[in-house]
BAKELO-317404 format. One record per residue (C-alpha): x, y, z; residue number from 1. Coordinates in steps of 0.2 Angstrom, whole numbers, plus 5000, padded with zeros to 4 digits. Layout:
! BAKELO-317404
r px=X | py=Y | pz=Z | num=NUM;
...
! end
This chain:
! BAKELO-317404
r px=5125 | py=5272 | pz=4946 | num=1;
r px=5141 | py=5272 | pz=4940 | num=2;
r px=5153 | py=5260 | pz=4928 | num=3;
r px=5163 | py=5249 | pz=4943 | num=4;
r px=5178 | py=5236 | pz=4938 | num=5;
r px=5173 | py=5222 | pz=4930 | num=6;
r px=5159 | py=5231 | pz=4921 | num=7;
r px=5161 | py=5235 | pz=4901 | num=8;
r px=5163 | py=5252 | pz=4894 | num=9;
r px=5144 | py=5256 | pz=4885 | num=10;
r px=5147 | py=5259 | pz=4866 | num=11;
r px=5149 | py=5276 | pz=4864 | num=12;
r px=5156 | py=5288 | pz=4849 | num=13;
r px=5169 | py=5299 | pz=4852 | num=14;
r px=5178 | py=5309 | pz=4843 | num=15;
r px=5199 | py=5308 | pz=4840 | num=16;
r px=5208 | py=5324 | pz=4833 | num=17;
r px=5222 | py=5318 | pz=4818 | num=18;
r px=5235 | py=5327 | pz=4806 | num=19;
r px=5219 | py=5322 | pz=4794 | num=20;
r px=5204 | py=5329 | pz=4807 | num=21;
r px=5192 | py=5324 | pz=4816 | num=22;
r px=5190 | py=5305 | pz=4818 | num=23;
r px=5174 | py=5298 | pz=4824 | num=24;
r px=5178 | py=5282 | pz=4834 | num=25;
r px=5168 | py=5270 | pz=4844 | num=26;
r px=5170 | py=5265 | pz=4864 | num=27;
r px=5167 | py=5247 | pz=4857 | num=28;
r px=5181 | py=5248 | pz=4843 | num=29;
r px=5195 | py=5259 | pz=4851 | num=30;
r px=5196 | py=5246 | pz=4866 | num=31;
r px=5194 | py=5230 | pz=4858 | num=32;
r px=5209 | py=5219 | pz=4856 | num=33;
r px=5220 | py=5228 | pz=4869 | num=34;
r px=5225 | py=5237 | pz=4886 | num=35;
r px=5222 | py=5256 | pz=4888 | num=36;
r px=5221 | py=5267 | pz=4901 | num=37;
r px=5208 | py=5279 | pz=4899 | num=38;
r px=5210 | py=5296 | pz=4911 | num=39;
r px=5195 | py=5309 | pz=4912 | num=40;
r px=5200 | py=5327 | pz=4915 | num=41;
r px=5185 | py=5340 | pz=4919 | num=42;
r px=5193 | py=5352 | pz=4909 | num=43;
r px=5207 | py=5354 | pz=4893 | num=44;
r px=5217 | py=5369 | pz=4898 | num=45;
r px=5213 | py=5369 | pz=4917 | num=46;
r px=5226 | py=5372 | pz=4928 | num=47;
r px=5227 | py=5352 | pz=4939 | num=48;
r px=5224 | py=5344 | pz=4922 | num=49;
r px=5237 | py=5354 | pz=4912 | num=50;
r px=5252 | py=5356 | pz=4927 | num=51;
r px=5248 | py=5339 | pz=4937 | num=52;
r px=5235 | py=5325 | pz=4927 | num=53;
r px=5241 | py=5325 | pz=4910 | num=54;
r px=5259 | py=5328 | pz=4913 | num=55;
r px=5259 | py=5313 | pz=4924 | num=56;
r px=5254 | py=5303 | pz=4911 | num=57;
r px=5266 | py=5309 | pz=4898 | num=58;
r px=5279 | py=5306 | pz=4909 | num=59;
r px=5277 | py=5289 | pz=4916 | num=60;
r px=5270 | py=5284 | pz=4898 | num=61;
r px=5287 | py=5271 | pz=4895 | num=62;
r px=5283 | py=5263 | pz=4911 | num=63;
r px=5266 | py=5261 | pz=4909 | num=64;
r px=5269 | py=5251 | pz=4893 | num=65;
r px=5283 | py=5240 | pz=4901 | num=66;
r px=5267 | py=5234 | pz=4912 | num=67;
r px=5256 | py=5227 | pz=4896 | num=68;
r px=5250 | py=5247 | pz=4891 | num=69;
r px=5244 | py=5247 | pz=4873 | num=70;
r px=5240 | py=5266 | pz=4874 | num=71;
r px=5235 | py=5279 | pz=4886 | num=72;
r px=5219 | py=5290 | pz=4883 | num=73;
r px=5213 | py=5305 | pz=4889 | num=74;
r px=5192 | py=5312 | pz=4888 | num=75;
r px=5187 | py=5327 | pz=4892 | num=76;
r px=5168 | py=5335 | pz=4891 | num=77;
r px=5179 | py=5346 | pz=4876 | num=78;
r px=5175 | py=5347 | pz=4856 | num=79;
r px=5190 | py=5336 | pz=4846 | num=80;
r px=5197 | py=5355 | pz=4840 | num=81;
r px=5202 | py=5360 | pz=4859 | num=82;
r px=5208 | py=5341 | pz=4863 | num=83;
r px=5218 | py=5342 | pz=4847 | num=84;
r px=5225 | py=5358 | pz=4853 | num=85;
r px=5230 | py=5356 | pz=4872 | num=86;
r px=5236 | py=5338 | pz=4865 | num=87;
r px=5251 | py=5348 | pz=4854 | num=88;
r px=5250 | py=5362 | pz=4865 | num=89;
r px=5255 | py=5350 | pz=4879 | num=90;
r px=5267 | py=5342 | pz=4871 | num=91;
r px=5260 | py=5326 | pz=4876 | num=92;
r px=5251 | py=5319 | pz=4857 | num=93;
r px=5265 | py=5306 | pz=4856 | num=94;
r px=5261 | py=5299 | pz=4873 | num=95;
r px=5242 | py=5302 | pz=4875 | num=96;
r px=5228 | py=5301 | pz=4862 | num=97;
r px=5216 | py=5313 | pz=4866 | num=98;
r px=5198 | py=5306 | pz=4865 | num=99;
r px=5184 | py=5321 | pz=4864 | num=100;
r px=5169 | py=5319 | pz=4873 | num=101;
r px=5160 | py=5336 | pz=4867 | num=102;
r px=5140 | py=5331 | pz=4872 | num=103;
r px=5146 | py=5324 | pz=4888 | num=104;
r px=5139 | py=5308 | pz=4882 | num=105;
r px=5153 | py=5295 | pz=4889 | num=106;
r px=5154 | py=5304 | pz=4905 | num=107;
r px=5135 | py=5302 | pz=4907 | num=108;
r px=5134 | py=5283 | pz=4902 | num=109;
r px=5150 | py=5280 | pz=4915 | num=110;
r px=5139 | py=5289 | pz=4929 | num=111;
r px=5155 | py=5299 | pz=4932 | num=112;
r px=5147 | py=5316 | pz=4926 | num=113;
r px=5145 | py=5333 | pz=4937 | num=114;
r px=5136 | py=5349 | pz=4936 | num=115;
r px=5151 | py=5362 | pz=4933 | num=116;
r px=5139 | py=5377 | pz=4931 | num=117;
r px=5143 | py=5385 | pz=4948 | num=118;
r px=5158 | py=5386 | pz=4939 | num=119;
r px=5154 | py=5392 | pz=4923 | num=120;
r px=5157 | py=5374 | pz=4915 | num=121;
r px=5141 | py=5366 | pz=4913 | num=122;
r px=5141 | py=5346 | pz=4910 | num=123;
r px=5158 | py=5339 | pz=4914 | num=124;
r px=5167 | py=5324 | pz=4917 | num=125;
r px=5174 | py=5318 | pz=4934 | num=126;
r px=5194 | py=5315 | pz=4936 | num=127;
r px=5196 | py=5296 | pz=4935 | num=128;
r px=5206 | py=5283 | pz=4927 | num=129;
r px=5204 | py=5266 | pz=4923 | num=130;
r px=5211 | py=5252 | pz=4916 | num=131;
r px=5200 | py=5243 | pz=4900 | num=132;
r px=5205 | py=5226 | pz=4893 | num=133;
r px=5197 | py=5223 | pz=4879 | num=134;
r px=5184 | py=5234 | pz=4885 | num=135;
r px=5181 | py=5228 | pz=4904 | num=136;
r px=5187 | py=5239 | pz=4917 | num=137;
r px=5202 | py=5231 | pz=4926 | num=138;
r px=5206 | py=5246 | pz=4937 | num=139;
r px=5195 | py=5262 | pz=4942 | num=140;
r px=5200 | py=5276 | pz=4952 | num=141;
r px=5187 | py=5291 | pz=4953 | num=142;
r px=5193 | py=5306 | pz=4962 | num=143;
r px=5182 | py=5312 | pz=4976 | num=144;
r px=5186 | py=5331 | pz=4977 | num=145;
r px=5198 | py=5341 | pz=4970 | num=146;
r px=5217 | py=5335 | pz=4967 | num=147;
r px=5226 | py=5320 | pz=4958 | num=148;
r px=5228 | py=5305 | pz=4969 | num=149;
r px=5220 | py=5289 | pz=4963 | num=150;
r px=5217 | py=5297 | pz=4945 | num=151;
r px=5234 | py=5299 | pz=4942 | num=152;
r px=5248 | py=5290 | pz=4935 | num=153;
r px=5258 | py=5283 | pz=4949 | num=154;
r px=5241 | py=5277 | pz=4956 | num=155;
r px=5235 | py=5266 | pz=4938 | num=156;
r px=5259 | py=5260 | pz=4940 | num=157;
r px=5255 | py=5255 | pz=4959 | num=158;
r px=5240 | py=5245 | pz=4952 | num=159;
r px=5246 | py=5237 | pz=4938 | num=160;
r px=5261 | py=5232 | pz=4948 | num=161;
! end
């Protein structure tokens, strides 16, 4: 079963690439006090997430925060080195933090994990994107096959407007 809106986010570790290294952080801590939006890619460096997902984000990031937008969040099923990297390889680490889920183990507890191997990626995460106050989900859009629709940013704007 999956996480819905109105549930909380389970208390899970992740880990947050900085100028200083890796930063272990907890679900419970990053979200509490504030508004985020929190987007799942399946994959750092594919080809929807890098041209369509995460640009969308960075460029609708001043808008977003006009609307009560603490910070914007992205998770992958990626170690914190390869989040770190796509984030300055992007362009987008003064928009975006990027949150790395490399055990899968936040996709898993949200019930929004797949089976990539067909694909040669193993455990990863679905697309989504959601909106946590203080840790409850206020908005959640889970793509059902491929594309960007209700993941993306214009979808969480049309929401929160």
């Amino acid at each position: 079963m999956s996480i819905a809106t109105g549930d909380r986010l389970p208390d899970i570790e992740l880990r947050r690439p900085t100028a200083d290294g890796v930063e272990t952080i907890s679900t419970g801590e990053y979200f509490r006090g504030r508004r985020v939006v929190l987007f799942a890619v399946p994959g750092a460096f594919t080809s929807t997430c890098s041209e369509v997902h995460l640009p969308g984000f960075v460029v609708r990031s001043d808008d977003l925060k006009r609307l009560g937008i603490d910070e914007i969040a992205c998770t992958s099923v990626n170690d914190a080195a390869v989040m770190g990297a796509w984030g300055r390889a992007s362009g987008s680490s003064d928009h975006v933090t990027m949150l790395a889920d490399g055990n899968g183990e936040l996709a898993q507890a949200l019930g929004l994990d797949f089976d990539g191997s067909r694909f040669g990626m193993g455990l990863r995460s679905r697309r989504y994107a959601a909106v946590v106050g203080d840790g409850i989900v206020e908005y959640l859009g889970v793509e059902d096959g491929p594309g960007v629709g209700v993941s993306g940013a214009d979808a969480v704007l049309e929401a929160l407007s």
